[in-house]
N, C-alpha and C positions, 0 to 999 in steps of 0.2 A: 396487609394493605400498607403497613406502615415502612416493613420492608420493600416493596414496589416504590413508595415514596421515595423514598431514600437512595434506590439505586442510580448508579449512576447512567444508565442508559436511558431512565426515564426523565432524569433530570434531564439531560440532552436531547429527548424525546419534546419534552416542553421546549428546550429553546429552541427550537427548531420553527414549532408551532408558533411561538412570539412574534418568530422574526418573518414567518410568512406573516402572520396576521399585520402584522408592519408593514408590512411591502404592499400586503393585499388592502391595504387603506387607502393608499392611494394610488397603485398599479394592478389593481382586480385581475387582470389578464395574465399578471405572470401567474398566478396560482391556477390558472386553468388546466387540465387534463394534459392538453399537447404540448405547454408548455413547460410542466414539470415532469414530463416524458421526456422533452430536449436536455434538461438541467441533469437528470437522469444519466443521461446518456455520454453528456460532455464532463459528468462526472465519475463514471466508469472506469475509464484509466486508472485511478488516481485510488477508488474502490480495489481492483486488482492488485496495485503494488502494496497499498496501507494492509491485504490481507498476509500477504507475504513479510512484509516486515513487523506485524503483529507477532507471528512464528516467532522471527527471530528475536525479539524484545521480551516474548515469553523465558525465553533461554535464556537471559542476563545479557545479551547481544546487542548490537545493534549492525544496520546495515545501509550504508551510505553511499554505497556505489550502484543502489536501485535502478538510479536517471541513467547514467553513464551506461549500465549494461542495458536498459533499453532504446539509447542511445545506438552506438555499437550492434546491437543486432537489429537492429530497425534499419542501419545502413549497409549489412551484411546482406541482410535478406533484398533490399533493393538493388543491391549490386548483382545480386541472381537473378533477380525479376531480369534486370537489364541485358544477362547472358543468357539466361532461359525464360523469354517471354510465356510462351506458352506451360510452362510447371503448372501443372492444377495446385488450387489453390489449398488444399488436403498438407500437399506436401510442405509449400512453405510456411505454414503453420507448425510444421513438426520439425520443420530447419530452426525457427525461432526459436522454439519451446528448449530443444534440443542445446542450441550453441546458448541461452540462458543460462539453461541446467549446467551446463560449462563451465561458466564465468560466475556461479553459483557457488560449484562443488571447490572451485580455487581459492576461492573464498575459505571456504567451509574447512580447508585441507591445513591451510592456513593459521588458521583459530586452533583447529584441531591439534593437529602434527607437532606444529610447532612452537602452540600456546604463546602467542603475539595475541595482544590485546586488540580485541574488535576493531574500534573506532582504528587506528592504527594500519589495518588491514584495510578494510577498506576505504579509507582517507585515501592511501597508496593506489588499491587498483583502481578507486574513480578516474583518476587521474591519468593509469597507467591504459583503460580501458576509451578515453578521450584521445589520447595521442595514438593508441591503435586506429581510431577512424581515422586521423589525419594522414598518418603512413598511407592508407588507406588509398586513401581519396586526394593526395596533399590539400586538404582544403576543398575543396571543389566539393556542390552540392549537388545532388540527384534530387533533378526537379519535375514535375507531373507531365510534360509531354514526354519523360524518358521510363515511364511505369506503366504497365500495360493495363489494360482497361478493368479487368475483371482482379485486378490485385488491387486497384483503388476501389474497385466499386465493390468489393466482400463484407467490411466491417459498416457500410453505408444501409447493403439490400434489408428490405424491411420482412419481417416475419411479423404475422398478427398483431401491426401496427406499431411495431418496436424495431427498430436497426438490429442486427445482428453484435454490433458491440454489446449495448446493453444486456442482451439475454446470456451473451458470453460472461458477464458482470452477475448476472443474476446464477446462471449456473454452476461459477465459481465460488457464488459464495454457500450456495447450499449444499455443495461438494465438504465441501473445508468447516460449515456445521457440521455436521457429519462425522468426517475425519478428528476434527478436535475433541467431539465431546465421544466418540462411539468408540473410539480406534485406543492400541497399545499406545501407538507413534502417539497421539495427541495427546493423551494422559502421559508420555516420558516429555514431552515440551513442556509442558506444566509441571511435573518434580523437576525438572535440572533446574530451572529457573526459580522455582519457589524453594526448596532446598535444597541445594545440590548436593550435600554430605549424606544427608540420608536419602535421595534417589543412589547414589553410590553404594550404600548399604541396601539400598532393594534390587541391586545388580544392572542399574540403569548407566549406559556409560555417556556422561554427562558430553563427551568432547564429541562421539558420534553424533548424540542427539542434537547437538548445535552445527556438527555439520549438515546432519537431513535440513534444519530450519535455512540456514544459508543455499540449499541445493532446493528448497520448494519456494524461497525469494528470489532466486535466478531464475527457475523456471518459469514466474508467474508476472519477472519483470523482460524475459524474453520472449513469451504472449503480447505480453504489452505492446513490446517495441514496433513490431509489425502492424500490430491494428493502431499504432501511434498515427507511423509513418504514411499508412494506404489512406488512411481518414485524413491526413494532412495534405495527402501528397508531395511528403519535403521530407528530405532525411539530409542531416550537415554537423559537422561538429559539435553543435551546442544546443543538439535537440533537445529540451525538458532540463535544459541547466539551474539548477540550483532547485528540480522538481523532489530530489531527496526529502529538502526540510518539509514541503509541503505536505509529504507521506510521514513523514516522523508525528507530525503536528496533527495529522489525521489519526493517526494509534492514541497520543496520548490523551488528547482532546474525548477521545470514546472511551475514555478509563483504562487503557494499557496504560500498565506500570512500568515505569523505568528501571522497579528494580527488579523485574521478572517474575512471572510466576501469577500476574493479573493479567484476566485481557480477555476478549469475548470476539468473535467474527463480531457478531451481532453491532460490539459496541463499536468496534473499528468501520462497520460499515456506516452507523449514524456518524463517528467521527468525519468521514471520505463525507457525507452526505450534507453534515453545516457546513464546511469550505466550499462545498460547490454550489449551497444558496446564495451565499456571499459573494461567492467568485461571482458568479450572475447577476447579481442583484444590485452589485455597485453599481455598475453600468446606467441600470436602469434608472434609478434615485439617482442619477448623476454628481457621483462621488468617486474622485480617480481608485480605479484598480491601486493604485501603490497603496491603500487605503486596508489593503486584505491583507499586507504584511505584520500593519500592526496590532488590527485585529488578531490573525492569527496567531502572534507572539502574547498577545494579552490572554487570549484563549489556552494556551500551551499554559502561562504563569499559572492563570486560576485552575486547573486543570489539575498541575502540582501540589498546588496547595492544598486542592483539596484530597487529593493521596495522601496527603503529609498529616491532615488533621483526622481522617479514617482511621490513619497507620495508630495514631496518636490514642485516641480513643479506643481503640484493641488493647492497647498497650496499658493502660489504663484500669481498664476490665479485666487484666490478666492477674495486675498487682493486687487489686480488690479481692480477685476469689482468695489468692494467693494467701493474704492478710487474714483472710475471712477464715482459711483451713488452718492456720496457725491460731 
């Protein structure tokens, strides 16, 4: 029990609950069923990329060109919608997935190959992956009477009273449970990151394994990009700009570690899930949006700190037994 206490998913589990029971004191209605179905759902996105860059964080990684690549294939795939109106909707889903996994593995090849520092990589292709859309397009937006009806209206259609994003959201995440805690691949994201010398000594190759992590945050940020863009109806240079920190800050906020090797879908999902009460909630409590930045940033600090005093208290108990067998 004491353990449960302690965790840090439960802690976030309660803040969660506060800050509805806050909202719900004096806005009752947002807490209703349909309404935390809506919150749900417009915070999906944001659920999909945080699980992708959870992977990569597990690996010592980070990944910063998230937004940009689902930027770029959210405008790629509109520019097919525009030459092949009629594409069932199967296929451009597998175009996204596909040209992510891409702009993923570049990444990946990067880190790998040529051992350049993450942040480094991709700083570089967010940027280099932004001025591809403008070559693009120079500039010029694809806007909703140029997107054909059934490409806007796929991430909208409702299934058993939930949009088809969400349950896309919901299914990815119990995919990648799964995958993490069941699978070879999910247990070598966990040794490279937690100790890369001895994953090395149990034949794990730390550079590949950070490339899959990079090639399943490409593919899960060029998902994104398309049910971005069809639910918006907008695809333009600066789609989801500066939406990276907000995924960074959903990882670590759920107790991903920055220094690799901690991290839970589970926790990244409640992470993705207090930003999007907030994101919502300002509004409501008429408190400006710019308001969520510095929340988030204060949430990111405490967040560290308290990895830092976990890490500390391990650290601690190691010396004690140490002492104790001497």
């Amino acid at each position: 029990m004491r353990r449960l206490i302690a965790s840090r998913e439960a802690l976030l589990l309660l803040a969660i609950a506060i800050v509805l029971g806050i909202i719900a004191s004096r806005f009752p209605a947002f807490i209703t069923p349909t309404n935390l179905a809506s919150v749900f759902n417009d915070t999906s996105p944001l659920i999909l990329l945080a699980i992708g860059q959870m992977i990569v964080i597990l690996t010592k990684c980070i990944d910063l060109s998230v937004a940009a690549n689902l930027a770029l294939t959210g405008m790629v795939v509109s520019l097919v919608n525009i030459a092949i109106p009629d594409m069932p909707i199967i296929f451009t889903m597998l175009i996204a997935i596909s040209f992510g996994t891409v702009l993923g593995m570049f990444n990946g090849v990067l880190v790998w190959k040529l051992d350049i520092p993450p942040i480094v990589v991709t700083l570089g292709t967010m940027t280099i992956f932004r001025g591809i859309i403008f070559l693009l397009t120079e500039g010029k937006w694809v806007n909703s009477h140029e997107m054909s009806d059934k490409f806007k209206a796929f991430p909208r259609a409702d299934i058993l009273g939930m949009p088809v994003l969400s349950w896309i959201a919901i299914i990815v995440v119990i995919l990648f449970m799964i995958v993490m805690s069941r699978t070879k691949l999910g247990r070598a994201f966990y040794a490279a990151g937690g100790n890369p010398h001895a994953a090395t000594y149990a034949g794990i190759n730390v550079g590949r394994t950070q490339f899959w992590a990079f090639t399943i945050s490409g593919a899960l940020a060029g998902l994104t990009g398309y049910l971005w863009v069809s639910r918006f109806a907008v695809a333009y240079v600066d789609v989801a700009a500066g939406f990276e920190l907000t995924v960074v800050a959903a990882c670590v906020i759920g107790g991903v570690s920055i220094m690799g090797g901690i991290g839970t879908v589970h926790g990244a999902l409640l992470g993705a899930l207090f930003l999007g009460i907030i994101a919502n909630a300002l509004p409501v409590v008429n408190i400006s949006p710019f308001w969520q930045m510095a929340i988030s940033g204060s949430a990111i600090i405490i967040a560290v700190v308290l990895n830092a005093q976990a890490n500390r208290v391990k650290g601690r108990i190691i010396l004690k037994r140490a002492e104790q067998a001497t």
